[in-house]
Each structure stands twice: as C-alpha cells, then as structure tokens.
C-alpha positions in Angstrom: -114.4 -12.9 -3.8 -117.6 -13.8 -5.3 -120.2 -12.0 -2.9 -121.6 -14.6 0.3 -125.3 -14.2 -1.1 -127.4 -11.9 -2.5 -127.8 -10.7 1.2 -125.5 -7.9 0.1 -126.4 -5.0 -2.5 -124.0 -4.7 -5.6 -123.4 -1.5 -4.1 -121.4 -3.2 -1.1 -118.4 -4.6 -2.1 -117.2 -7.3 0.5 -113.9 -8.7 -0.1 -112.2 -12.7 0.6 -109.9 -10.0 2.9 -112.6 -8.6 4.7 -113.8 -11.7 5.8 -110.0 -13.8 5.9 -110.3 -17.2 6.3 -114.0 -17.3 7.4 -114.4 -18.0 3.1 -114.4 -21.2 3.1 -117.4 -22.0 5.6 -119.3 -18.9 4.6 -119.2 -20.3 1.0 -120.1 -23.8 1.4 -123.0 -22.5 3.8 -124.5 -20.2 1.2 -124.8 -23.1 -1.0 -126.7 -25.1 1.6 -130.6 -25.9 0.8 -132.2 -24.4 4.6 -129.6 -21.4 4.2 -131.0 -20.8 0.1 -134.4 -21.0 1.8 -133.1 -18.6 4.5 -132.3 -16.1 2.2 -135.3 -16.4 0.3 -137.2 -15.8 3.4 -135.7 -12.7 3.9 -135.8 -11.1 1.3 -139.9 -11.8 1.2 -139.3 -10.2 4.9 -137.6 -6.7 3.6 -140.6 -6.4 0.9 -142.9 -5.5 4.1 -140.7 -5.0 6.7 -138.0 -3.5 8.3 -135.0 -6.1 9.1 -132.5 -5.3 11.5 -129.4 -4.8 11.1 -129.3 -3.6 7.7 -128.8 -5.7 5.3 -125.0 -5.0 4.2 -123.9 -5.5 8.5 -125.8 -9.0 9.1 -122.1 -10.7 8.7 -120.3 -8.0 10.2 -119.1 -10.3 13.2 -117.5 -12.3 11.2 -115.6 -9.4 9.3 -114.9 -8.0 12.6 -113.4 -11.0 14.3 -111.3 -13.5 11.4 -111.1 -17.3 12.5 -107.6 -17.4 12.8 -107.5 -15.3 15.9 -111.2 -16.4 17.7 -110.6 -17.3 21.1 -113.7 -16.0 22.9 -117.3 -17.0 21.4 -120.3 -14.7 23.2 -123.6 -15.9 21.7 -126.5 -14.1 22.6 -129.9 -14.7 21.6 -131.4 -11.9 18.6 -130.1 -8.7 17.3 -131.3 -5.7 19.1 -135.2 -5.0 17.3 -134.8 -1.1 18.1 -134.1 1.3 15.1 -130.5 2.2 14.8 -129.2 -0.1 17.3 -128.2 -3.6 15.9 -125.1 -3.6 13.6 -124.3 -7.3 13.9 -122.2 -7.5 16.7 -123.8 -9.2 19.4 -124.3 -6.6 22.2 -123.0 -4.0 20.5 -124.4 -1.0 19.4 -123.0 2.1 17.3 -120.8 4.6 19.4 -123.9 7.3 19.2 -126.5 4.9 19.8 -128.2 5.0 23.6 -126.5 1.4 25.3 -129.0 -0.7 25.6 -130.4 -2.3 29.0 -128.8 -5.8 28.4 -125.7 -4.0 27.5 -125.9 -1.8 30.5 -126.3 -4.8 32.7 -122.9 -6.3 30.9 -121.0 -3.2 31.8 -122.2 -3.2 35.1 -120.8 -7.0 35.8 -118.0 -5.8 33.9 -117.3 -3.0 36.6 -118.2 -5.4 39.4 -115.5 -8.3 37.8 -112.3 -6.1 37.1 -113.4 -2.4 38.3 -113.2 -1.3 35.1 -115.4 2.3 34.3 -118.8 1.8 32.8 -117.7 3.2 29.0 -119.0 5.7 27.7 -120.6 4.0 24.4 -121.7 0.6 23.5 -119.6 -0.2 20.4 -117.9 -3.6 21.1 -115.9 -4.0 18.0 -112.5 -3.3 20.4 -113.5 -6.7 21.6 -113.9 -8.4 18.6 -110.6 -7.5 16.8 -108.9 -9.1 19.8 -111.0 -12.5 19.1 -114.5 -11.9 20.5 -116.7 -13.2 18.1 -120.3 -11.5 19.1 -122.8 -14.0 17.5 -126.5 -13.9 17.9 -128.3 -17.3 17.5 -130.6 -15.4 15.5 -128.6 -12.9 13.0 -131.7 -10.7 11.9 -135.1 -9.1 13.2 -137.8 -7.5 12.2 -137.7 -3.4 13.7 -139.4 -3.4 17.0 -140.6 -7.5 17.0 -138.2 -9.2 18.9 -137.4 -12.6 18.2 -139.2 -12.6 15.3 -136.8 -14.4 12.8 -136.5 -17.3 15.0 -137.0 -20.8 13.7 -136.6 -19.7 10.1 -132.8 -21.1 9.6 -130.4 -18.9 11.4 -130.3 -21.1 14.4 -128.9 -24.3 11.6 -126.3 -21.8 11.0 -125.4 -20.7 14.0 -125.2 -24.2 14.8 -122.7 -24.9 12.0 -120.5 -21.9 13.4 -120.4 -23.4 16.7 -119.7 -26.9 15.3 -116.4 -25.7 12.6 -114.9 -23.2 15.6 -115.4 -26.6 17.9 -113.7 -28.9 15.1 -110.9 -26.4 13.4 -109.7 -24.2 17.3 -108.7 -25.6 20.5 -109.1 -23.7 23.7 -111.6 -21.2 23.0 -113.7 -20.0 25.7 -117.6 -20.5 24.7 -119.7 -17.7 26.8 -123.6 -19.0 26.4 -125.7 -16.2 28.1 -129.5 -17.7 28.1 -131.2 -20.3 27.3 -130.9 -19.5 23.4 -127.2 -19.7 23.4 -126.9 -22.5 26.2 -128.9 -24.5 23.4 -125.6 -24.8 21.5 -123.7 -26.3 24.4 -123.9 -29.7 23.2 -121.8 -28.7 20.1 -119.1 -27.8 22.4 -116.6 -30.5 23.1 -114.8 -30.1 26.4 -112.2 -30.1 27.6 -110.7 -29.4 24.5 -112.5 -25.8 25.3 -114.0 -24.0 28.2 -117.3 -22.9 28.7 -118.8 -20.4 30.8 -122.5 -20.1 31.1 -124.9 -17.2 32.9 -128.6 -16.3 32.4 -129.0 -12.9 30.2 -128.2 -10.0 30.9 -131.5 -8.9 29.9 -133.3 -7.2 32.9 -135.5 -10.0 33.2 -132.9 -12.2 33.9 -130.0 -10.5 34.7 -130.7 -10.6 38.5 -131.4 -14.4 38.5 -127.2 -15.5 38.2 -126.1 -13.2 35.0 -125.1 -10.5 38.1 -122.1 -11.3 39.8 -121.0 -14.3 37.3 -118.0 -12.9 36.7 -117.5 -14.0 33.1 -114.6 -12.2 32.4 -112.2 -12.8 34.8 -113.2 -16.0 34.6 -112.7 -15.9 30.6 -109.2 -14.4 30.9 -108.1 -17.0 33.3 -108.5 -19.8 30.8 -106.4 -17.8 28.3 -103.1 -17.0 30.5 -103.4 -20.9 31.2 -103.6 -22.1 28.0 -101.2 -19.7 26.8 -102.9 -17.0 25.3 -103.1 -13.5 25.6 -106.5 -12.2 28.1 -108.6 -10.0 26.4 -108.3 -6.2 27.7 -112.0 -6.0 28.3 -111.8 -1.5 28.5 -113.3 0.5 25.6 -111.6 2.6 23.8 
C-alpha cells in the first residue's frame, strides 16, 4: 500500500494488511484539504517540539483494531503528554510504562463492575484486537502540554471516524468519557447503536459520575443481546 501520509518515515513500512479494510477511509482522508493542512502543521510542530506518540504509532489504533471486527468505540479526549507513555491507543500505555492516573481510575471501575484484579500493566491492545477501538479526539501532543494540538484538524477527523463506523456497522457500542468525546454524540445514530456516556476518568472528574458507571457491564450487555460476543475485559 502506498504509505497514509508522510506521517510515517520511509524507514516504517506500513502495509494495506496492517491496517485491513480501514484503506479505503484512511486514503480518501489523507487527500482531504484540513487533513493536508493537518499534516503540514505537524510536521512544522516536530521541527521545535516533541509530539507524542511518535510519529510512526499516531495510527496505531487503527492497526490494532481492523473495521471489520469494531464493535466497541472508547474516545477519549488527547494522547497522554508524558514521555514514553502515549503509543496511540487511547488509555493505553506500554507494558513497562507507570499506568497512568486516568488509567488507574479505569481499572479501579473495572474491578468495581466485574471484580476483575487491577492488572498489572497498562497496555490495552488485548482490548483492541477483540474490537475496542481506543481513539483520542485529539491523536497527537506536544511532550508535557496537554491538549495542545486541539483545534488544529484532528477533531474533523475524528469526526469522520465516528461518522463511517456510524454509516458502514450496526450495533456498536459508542463509550464517550468527557466532554471531548461526548462532543461526537450527535454523529451517533441510535438505536441503530448504543451509547454509553461517563465523565473522565481523569482525577478531576472521575469522582463526579465516571466512578461507579459501570461501563463495561453495561457494554457487554448490549453485545450478548445483539448477538455478539462481550469483550473479556482481563489483561493478559
């Protein structure tokens, strides 16, 4: 496959497999006027500064989780901003990496919802090749300025996601977690899929409704009853 964008380096070879039948949207995106202007915006960005997650992992979701078995969309709000920890997955972080706070706070409704253990690590990818697609709103950052890539494209992407999972799936389960994410709701027709809604797990909001929302049972539900197999929601 020719190569998404010039996002990646020559030295990373991503393949039509890697990223199944995600080609056809990522293609027609790339060729999109806000997404060129995108691009060209961050690659001004990495001249002075230190975007997160490197560069050859900001699609990595996608390669994780192919379209033809999404079921479960968790769309967060920016990538992690601390070195090392974003690898874009929303959430998730590398096995060796410290969890995060917001990913603590998922792992302790987690343990609350289905008395599962708290894992040992943060990666999330176990999820995604079930059909979790982790998707920030936001796909980069700048290292240690949160939110700082906001309002420069990635959200009209993001969007666009959304919108061709909406159109091309039926009954996926949409999980907006703050106010970022709960933006997208109105691309969401229902009830053609469910979703389920919570503030962020981020310790500033966690305690205001994310704690004890019980996303996952509730998640899992809507999958036995529309036939489909419930995620097993326990790390490796």
């Amino acid at each position: 496959m020719v190569y998404f964008c010039a996002f990646f380096s020559e030295a990373h070879s991503y393949t039509e497999e890697m990223f199944s039948n995600w080609h056809a949207f990522l293609e027609k995106e790339r060729l999109e006027p806000y997404f060129i202007a995108l691009h060209t915006y961050l690659e001004r960005e990495r001249t002075s500064h230190s975007v997160l997650p490197p560069e050859e992992n900001v699609f990595d979701a996608f390669d994780a989780c192919p379209l033809d078995i999404a079921k479960v969309i968790i769309v967060g709000q920016d990538p992690y901003h601390g070195q090392g920890q974003a690898h874009g997955l929303a959430f998730s972080v590398n096995a060796k990496i410290q969890i995060p706070p917001s990913l603590r706070n998922i792992f302790r409704e987690l343990e609350s919802d289905l008395s599962l253990s708290t894992p040992a690590h943060g990666n999330l990818i176990s999820w995604a090749h079930q059909g979790v697609l982790l998707l920030n709103s936001v796909l980069t950052v700048r290292e240690g300025d949160p939110h700082s890539h906001r309002n420069q494209g990635w959200e009209t992407f993001t969007d666009r996601v959304i919108s061709y999972l909406n159109t091309h799936k039926t009954s996926c389960v949409f999980v907006l977690w703050g106010s970022h994410a709960q933006q997208k709701m109105h691309l969401i027709d229902t009830p053609r899929h469910h979703i389920v809604t919570a503030p962020h797990p981020s310790p500033l909001s966690a305690h205001r409704g994310f704690l004890g929302s019980r996303p996952f049972s509730s998640i899992n539900t809507y999958l036995v009853e529309t036939g489909q197999e419930p995620i097993n929601w326990e790390l490796p």
